[in-house]
The first five atom37 places (N, CA, C, CB, O) and aatype in JSON, in Angstrom:
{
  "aatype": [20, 20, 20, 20, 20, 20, 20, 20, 20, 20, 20, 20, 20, 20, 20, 20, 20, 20, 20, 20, 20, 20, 20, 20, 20, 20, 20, 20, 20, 20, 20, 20, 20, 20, 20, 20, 20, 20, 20, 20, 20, 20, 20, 20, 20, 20, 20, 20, 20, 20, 20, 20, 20, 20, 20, 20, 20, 20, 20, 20, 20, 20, 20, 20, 20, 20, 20, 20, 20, 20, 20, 20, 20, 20, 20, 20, 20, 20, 20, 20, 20, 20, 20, 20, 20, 20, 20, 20, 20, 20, 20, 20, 20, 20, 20, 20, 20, 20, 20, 20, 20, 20, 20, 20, 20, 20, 20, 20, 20, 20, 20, 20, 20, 20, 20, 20, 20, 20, 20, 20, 20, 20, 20, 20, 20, 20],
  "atom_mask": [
    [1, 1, 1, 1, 1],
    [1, 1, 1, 1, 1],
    [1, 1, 1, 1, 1],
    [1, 1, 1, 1, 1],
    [1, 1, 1, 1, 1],
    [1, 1, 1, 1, 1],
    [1, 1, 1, 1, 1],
    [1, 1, 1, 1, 1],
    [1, 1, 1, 1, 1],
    [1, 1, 1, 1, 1],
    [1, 1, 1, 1, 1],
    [1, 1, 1, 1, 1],
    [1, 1, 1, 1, 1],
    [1, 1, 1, 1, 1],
    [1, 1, 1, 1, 1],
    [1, 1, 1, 1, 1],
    [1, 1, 1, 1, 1],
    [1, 1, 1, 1, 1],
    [1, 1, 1, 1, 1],
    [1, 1, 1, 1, 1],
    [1, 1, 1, 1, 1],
    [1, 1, 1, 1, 1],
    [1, 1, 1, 1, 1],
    [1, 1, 1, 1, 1],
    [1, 1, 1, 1, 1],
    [1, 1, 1, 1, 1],
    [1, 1, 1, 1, 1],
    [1, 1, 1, 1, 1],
    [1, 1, 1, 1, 1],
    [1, 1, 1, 1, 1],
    [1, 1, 1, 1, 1],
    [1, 1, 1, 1, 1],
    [1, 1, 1, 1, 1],
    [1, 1, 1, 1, 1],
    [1, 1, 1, 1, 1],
    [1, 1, 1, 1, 1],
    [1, 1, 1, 1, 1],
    [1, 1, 1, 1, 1],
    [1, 1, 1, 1, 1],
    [1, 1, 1, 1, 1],
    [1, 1, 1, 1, 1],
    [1, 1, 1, 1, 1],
    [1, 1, 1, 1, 1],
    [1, 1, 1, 1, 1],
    [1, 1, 1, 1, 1],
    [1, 1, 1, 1, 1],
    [1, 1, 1, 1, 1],
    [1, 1, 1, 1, 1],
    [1, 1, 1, 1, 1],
    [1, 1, 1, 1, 1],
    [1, 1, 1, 1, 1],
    [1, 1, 1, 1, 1],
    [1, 1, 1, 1, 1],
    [1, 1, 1, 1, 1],
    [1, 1, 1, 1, 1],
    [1, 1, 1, 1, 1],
    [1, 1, 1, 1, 1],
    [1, 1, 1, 1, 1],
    [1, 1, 1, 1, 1],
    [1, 1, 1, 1, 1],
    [1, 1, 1, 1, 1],
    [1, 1, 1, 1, 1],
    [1, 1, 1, 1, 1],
    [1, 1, 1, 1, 1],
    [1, 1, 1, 1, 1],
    [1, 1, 1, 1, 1],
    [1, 1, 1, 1, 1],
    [1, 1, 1, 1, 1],
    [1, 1, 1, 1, 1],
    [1, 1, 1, 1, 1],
    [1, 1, 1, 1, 1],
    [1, 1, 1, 1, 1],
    [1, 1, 1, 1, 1],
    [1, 1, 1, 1, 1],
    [1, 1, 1, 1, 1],
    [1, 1, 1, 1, 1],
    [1, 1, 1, 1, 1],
    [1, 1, 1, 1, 1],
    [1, 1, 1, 1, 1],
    [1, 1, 1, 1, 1],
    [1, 1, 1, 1, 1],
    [1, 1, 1, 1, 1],
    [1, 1, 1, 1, 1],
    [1, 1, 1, 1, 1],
    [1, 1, 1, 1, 1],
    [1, 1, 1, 1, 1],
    [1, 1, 1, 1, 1],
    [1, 1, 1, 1, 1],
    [1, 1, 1, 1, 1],
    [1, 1, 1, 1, 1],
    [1, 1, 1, 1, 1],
    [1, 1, 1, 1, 1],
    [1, 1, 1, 1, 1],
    [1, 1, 1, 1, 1],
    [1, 1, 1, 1, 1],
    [1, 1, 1, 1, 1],
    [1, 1, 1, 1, 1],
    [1, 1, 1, 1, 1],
    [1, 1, 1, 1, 1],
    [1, 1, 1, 1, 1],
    [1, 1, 1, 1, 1],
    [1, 1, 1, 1, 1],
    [1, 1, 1, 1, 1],
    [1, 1, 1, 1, 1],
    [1, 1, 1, 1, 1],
    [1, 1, 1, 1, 1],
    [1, 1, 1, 1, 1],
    [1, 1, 1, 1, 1],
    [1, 1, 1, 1, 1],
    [1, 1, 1, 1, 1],
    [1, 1, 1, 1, 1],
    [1, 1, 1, 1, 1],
    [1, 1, 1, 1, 1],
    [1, 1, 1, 1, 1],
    [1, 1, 1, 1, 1],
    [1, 1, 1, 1, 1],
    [1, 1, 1, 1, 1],
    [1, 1, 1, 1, 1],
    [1, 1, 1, 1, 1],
    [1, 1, 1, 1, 1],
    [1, 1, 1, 1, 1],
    [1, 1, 1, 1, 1],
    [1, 1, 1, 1, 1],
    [1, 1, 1, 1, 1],
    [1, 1, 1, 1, 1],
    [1, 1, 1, 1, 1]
  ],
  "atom_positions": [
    [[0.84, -1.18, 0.0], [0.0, 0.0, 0.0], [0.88, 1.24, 0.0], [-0.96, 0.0, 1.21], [1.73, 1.32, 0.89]],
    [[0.76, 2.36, -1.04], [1.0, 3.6, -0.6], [1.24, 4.47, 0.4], [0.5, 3.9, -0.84], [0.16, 4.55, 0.97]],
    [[1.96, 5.14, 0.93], [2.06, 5.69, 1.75], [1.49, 7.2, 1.37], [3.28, 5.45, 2.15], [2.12, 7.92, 0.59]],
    [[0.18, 7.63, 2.02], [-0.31, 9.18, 1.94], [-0.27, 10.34, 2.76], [-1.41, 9.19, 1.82], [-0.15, 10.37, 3.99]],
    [[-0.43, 11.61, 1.72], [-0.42, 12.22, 3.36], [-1.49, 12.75, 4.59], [0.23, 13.31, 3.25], [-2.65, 12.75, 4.19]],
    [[-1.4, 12.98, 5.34], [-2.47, 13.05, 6.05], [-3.44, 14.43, 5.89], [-1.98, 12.84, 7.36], [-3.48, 15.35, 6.71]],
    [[-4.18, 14.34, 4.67], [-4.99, 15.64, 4.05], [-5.98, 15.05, 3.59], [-4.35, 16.55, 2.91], [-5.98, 13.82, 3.62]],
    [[-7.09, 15.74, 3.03], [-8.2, 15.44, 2.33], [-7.97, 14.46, 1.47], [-8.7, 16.46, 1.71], [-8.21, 13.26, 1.6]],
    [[-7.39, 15.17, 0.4], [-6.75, 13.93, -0.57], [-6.41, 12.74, 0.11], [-5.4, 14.32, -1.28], [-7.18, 11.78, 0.05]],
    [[-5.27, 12.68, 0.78], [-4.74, 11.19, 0.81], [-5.39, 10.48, 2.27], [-2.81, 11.18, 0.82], [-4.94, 9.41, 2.69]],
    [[-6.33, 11.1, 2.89], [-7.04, 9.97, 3.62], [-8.47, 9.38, 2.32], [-7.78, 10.8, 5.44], [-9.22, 8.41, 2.44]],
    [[-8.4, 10.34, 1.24], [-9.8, 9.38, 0.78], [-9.04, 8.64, -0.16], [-11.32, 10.2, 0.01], [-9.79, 7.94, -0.85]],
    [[-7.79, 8.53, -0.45], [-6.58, 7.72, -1.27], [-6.72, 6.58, -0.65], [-4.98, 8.24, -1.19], [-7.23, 5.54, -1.08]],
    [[-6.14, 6.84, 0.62], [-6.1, 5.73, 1.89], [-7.43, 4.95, 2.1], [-5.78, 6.51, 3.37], [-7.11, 3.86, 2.57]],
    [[-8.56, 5.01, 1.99], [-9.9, 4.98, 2.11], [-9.93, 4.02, 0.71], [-10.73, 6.58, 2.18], [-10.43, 2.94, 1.03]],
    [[-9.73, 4.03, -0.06], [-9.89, 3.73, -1.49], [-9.19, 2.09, -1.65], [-9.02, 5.05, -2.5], [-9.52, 0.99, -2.08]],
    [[-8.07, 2.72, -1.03], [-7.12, 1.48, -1.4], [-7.21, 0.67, -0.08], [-5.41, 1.92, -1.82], [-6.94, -0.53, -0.18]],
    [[-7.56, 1.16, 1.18], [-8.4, -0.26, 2.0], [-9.56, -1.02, 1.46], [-9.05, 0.17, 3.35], [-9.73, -2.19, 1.8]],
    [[-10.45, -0.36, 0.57], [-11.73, -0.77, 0.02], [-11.52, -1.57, -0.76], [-12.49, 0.08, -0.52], [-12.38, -2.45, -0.81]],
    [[-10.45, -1.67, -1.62], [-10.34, -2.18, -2.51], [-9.66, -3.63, -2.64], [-9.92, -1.33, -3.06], [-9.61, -4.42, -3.58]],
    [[-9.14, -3.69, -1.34], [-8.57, -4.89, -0.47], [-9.19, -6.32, -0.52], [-8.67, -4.51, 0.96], [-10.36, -6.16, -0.88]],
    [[-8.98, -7.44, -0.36], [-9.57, -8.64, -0.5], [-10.07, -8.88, 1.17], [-8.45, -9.8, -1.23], [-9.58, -8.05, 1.94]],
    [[-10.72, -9.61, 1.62], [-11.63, -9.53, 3.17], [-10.69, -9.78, 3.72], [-12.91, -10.49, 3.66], [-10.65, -9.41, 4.89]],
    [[-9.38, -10.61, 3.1], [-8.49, -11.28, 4.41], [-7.27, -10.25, 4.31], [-7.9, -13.19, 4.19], [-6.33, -10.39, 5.1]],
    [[-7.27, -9.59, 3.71], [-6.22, -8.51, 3.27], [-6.62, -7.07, 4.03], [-6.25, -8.32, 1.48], [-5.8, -6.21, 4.35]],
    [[-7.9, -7.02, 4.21], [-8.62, -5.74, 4.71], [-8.24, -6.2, 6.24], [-10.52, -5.51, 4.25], [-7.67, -5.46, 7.04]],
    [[-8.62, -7.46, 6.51], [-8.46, -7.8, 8.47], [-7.22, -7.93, 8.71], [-9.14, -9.32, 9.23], [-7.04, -7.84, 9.92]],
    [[-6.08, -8.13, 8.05], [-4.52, -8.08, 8.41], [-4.55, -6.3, 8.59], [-3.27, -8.84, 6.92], [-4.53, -5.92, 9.76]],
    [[-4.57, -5.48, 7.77], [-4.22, -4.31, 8.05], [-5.5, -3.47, 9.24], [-4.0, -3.65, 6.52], [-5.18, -2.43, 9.82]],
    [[-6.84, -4.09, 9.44], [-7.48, -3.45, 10.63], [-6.71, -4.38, 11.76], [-9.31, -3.53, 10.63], [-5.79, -3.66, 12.14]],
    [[-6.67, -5.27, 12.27], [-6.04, -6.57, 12.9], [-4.47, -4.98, 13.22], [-5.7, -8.62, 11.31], [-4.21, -4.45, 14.3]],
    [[-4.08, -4.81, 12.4], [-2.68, -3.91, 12.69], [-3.08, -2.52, 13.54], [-1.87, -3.38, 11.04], [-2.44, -2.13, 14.52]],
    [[-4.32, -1.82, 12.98], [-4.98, -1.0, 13.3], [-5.1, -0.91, 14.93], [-6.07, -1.2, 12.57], [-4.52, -0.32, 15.84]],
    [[-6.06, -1.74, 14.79], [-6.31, -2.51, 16.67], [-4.78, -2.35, 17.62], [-6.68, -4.86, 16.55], [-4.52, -1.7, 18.64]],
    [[-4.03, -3.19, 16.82], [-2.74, -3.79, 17.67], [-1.95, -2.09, 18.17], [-1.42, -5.07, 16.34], [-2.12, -1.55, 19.26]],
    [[-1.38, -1.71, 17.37], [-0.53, -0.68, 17.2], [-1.52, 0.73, 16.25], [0.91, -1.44, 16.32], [-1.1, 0.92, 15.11]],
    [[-2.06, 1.14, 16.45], [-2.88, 2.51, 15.7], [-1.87, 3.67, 15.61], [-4.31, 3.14, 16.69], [-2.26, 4.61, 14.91]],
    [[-0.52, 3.81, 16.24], [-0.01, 4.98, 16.27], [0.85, 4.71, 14.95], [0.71, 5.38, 17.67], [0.75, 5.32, 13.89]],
    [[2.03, 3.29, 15.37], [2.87, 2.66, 14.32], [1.83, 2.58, 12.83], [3.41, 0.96, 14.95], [2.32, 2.71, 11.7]],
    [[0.38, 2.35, 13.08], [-0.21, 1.96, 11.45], [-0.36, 3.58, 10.94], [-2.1, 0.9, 11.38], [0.16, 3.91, 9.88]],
    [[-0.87, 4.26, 11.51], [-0.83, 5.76, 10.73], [0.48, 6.14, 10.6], [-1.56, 7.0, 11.5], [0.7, 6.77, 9.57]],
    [[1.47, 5.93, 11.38], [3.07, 6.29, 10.66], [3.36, 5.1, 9.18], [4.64, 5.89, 12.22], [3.57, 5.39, 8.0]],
    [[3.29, 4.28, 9.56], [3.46, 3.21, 8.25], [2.61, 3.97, 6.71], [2.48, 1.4, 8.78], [3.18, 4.11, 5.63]],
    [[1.26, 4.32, 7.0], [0.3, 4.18, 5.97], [0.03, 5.53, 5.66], [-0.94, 3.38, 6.33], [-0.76, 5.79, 4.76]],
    [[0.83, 6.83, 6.6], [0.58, 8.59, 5.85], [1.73, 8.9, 6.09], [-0.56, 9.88, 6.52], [2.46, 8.42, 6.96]],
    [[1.99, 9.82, 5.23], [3.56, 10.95, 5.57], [3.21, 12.04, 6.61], [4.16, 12.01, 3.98], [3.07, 13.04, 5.91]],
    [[3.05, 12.32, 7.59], [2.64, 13.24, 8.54], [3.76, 14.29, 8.73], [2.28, 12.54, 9.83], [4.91, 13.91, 8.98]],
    [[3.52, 15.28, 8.64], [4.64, 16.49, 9.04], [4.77, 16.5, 10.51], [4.17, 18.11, 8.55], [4.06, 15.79, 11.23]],
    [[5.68, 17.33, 10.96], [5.89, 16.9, 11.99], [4.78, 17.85, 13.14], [7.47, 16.95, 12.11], [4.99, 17.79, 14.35]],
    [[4.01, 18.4, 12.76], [2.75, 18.55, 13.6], [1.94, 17.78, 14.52], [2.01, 18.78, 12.95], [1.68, 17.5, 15.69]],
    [[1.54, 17.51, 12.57], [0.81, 16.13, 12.73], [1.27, 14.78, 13.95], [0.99, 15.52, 11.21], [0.64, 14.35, 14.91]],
    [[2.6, 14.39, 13.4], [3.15, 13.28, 14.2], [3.15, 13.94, 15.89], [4.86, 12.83, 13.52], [2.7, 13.35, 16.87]],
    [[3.75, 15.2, 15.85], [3.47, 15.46, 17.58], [2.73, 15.5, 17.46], [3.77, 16.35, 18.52], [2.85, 15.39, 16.24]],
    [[1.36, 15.62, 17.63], [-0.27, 15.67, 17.96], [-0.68, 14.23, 17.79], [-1.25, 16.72, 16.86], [-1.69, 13.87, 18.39]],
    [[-0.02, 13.34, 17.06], [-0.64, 12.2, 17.02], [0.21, 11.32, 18.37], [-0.52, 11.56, 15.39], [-0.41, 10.51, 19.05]],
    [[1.68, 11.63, 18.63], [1.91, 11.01, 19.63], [1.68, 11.24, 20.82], [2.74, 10.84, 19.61], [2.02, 10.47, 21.72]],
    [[1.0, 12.46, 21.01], [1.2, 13.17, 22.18], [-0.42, 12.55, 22.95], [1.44, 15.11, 21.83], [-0.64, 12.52, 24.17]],
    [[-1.29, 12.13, 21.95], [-2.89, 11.96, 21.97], [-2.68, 10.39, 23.44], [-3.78, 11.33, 19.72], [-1.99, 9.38, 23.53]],
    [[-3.7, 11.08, 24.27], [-3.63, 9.84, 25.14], [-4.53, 8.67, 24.92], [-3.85, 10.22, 26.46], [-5.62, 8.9, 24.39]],
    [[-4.19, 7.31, 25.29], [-4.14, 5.85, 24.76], [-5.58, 5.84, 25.1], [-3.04, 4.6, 25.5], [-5.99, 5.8, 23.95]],
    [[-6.81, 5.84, 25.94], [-8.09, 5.87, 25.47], [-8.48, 6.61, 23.99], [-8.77, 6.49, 26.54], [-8.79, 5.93, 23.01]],
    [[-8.43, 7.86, 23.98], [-8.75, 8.18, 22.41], [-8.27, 7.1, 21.38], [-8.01, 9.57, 21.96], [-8.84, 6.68, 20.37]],
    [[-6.59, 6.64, 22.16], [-6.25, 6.19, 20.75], [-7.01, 4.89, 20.62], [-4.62, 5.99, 20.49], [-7.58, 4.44, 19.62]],
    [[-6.9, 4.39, 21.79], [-8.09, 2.93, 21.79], [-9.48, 2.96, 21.11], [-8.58, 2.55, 23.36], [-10.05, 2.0, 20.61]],
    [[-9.91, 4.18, 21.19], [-11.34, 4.14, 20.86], [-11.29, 4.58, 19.32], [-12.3, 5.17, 21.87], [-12.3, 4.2, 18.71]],
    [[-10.53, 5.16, 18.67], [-10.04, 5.45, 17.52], [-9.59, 4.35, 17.23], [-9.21, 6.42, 17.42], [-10.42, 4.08, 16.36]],
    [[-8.86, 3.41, 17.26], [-8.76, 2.12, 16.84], [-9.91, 1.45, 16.5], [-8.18, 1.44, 17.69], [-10.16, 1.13, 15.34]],
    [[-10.68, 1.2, 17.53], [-11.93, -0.01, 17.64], [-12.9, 0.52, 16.3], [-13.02, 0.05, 19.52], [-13.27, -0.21, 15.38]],
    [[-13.22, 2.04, 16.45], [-14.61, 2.76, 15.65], [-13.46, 2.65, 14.22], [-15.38, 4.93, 16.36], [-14.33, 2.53, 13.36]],
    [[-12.57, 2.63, 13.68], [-11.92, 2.74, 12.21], [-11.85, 1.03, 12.03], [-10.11, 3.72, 12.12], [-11.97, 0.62, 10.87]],
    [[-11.61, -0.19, 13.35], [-11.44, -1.05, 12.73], [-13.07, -1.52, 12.41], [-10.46, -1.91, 13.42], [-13.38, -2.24, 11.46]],
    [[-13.97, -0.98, 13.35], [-15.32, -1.87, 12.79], [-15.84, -1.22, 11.48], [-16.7, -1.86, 13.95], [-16.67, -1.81, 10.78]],
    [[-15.28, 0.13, 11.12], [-16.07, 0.93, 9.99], [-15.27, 0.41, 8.31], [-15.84, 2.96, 10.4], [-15.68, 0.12, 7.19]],
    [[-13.88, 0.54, 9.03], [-13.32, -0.15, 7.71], [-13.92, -1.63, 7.14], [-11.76, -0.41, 7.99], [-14.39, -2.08, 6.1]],
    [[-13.63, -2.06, 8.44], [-13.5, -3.81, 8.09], [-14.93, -4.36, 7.81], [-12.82, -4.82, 9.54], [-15.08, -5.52, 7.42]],
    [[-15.74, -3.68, 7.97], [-17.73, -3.8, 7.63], [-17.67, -2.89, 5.93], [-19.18, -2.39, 9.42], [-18.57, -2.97, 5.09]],
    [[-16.43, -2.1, 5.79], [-16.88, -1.28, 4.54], [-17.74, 0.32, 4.52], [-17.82, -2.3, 3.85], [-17.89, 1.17, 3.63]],
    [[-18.06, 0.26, 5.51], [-18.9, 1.69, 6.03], [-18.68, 3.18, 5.6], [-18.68, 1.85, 7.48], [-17.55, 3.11, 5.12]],
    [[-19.04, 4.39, 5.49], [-18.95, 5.19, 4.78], [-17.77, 5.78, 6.11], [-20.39, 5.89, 4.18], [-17.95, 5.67, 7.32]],
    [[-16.68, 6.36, 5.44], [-15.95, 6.74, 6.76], [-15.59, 8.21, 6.12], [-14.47, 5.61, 7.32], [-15.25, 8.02, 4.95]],
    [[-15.54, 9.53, 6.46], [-15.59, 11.04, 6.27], [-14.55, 11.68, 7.7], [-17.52, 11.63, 6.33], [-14.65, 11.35, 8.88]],
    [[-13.55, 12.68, 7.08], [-13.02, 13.33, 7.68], [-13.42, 14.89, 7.32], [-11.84, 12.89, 7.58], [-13.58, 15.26, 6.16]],
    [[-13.56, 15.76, 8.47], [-13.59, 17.04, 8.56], [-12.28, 18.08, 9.17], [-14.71, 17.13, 9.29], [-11.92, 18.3, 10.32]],
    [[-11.97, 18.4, 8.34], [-10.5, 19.1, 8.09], [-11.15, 20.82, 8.24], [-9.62, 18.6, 6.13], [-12.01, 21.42, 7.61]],
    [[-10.14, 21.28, 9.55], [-9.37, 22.23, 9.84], [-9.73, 23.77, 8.52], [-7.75, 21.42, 9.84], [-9.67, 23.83, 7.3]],
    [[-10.03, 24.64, 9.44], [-9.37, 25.89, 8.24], [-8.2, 25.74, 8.21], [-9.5, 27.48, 8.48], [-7.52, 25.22, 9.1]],
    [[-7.68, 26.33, 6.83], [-6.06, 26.19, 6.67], [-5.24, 26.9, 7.74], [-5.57, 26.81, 5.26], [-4.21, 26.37, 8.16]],
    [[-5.65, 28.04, 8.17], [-5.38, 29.08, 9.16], [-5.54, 28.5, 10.43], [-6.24, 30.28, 9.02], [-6.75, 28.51, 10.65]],
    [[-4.87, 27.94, 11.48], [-5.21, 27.0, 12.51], [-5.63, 28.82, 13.49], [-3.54, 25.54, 13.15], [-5.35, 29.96, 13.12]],
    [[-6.3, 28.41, 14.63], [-7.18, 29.12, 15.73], [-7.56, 28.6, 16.69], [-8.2, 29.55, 15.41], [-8.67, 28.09, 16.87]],
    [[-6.3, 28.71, 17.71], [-6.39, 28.22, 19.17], [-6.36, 26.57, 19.21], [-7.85, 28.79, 19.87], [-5.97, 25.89, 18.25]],
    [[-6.77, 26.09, 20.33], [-6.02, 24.69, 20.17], [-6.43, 24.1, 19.34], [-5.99, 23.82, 21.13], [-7.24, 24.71, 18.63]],
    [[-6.04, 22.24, 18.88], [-5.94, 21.67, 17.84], [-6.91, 20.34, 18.83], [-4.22, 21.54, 17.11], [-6.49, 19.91, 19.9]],
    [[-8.11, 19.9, 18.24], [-8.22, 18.91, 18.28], [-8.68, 17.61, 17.52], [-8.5, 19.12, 18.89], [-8.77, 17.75, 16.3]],
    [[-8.99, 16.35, 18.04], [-9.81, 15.47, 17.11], [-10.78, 14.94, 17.25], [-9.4, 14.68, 16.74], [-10.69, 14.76, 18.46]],
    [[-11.88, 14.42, 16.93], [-13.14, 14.16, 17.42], [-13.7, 13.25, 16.65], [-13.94, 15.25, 17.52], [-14.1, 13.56, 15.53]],
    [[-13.82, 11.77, 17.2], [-14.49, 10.68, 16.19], [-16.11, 11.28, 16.55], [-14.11, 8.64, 16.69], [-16.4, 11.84, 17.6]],
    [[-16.87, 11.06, 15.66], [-18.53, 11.0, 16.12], [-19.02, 9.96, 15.26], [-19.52, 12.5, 15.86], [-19.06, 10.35, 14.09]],
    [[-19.27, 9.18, 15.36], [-19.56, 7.66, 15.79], [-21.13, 7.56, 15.21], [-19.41, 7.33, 17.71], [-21.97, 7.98, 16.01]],
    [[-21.37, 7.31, 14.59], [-23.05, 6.83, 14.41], [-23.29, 4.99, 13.78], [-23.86, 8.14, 12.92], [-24.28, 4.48, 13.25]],
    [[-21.67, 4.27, 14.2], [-21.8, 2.75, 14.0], [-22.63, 2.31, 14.88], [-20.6, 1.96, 14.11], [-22.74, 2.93, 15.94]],
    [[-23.29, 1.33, 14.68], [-24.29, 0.08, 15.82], [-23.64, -1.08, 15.57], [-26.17, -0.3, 15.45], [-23.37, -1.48, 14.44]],
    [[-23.32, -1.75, 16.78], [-23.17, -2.52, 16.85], [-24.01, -3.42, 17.62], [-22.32, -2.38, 16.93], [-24.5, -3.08, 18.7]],
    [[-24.21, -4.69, 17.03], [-25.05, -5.37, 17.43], [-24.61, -7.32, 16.98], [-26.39, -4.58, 16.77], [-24.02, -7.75, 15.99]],
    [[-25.18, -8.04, 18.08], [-25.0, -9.27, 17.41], [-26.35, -9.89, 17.16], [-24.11, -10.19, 18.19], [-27.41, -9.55, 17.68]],
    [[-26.12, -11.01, 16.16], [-27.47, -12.02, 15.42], [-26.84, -12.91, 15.5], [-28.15, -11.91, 13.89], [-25.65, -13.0, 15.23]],
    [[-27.75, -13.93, 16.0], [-27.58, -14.9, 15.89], [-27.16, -15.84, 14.89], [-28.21, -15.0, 16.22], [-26.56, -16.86, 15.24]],
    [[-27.44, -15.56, 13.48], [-27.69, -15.88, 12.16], [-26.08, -15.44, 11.87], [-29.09, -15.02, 11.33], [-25.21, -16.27, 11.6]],
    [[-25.88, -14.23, 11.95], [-24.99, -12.99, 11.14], [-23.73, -13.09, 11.73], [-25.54, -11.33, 11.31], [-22.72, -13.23, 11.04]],
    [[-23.69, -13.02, 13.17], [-22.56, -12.71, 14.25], [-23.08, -11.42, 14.65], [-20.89, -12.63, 13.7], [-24.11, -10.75, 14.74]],
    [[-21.26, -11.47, 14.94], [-21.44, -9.57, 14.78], [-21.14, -8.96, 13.57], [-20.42, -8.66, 15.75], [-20.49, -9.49, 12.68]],
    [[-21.76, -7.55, 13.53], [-22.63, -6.81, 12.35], [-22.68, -5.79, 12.78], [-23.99, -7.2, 11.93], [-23.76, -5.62, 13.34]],
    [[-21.88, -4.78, 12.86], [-21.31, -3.2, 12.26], [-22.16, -2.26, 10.86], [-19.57, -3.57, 11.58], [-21.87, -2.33, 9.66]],
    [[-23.31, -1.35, 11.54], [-23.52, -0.62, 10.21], [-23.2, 0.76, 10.45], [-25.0, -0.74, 9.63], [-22.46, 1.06, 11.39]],
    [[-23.6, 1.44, 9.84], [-24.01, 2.82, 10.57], [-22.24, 3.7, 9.61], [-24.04, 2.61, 13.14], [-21.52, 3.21, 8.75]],
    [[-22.17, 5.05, 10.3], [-20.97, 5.2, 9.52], [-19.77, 5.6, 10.98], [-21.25, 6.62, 8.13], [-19.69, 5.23, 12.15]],
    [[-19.07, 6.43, 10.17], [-18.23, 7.11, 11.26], [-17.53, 8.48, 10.3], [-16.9, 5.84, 12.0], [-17.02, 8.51, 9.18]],
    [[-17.83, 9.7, 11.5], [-16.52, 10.78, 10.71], [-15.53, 11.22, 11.9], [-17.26, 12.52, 9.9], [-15.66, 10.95, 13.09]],
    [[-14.59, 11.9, 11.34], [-13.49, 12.04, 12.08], [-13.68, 13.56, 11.92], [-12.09, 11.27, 11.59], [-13.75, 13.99, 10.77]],
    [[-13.76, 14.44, 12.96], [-13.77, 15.73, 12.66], [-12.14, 16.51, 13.6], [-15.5, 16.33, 13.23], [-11.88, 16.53, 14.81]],
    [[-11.49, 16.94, 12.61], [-10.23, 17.46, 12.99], [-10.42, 19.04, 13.1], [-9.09, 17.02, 11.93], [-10.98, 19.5, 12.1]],
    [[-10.12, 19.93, 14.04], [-10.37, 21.08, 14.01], [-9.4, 22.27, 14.82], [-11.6, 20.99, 14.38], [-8.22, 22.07, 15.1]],
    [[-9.95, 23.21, 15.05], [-9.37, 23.86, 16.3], [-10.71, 25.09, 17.48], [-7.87, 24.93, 15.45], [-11.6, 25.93, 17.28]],
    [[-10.16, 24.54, 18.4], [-11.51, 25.33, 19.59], [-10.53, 26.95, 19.94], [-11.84, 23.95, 21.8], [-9.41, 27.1, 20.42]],
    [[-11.4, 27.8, 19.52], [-10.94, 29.07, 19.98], [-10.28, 29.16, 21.45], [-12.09, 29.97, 19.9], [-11.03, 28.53, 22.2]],
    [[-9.42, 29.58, 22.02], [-8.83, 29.96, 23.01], [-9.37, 31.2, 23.67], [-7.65, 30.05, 22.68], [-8.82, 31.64, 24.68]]
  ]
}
């Protein structure tokens, strides 16, 4: 896989070329997701070095829960949307999954992930 960068463009690059993945090919790289989420976004975007401090600096619940909501949205196929920043940053920097997956189990199905997920990246006035 490509390595993108972390912008409009190359997360729906990134988005594209997970989709396009075979089922057992899609769960090795969410399966990586889960394990390590900091190491898979360094592997899979070029991040400036902003980016990378803000991504290392993020404490391990977010990153946990950011793991779990990208591995059930990818690995189900789900519509997944990022909301990007004015170019002009304004006061602090944050990130914000909002979540509208269900999860649920059937008996029939297993478990069964619909719903979507977006990632809204921004900044809160100071």
């Amino acid at each position: 896989m490509s390595k993108q960068l972390f912008n409009a463009a190359g997360t729906t690059a990134k988005i594209s070329e997970l989709y396009a993945l075979t089922d057992g090919e899609l769960r090795i790289q969410m399966d990586s997701i889960r394990i390590d989420f900091v190491f898979w976004m360094h592997t899979h975007f070029s991040l400036n070095e902003k980016q990378s401090i803000f991504l290392e600096a993020m404490e391990y619940p977010l990153i946990q829960l950011f793991a779990e909501d990208l591995y059930d949205c990818i690995l189900f196929r789900l519509p997944l949307s990022f909301t990007w920043p004015p170019l002009e940053p304004i006061g602090s920097k944050f990130v914000q999954p909002v979540s509208a997956l269900v999860r649920t189990h059937d008996p029939l199905e297993g478990y069964v992930v619909t719903g979507n997920l977006r990632i809204v990246i921004g900044y809160k006035k100071l």
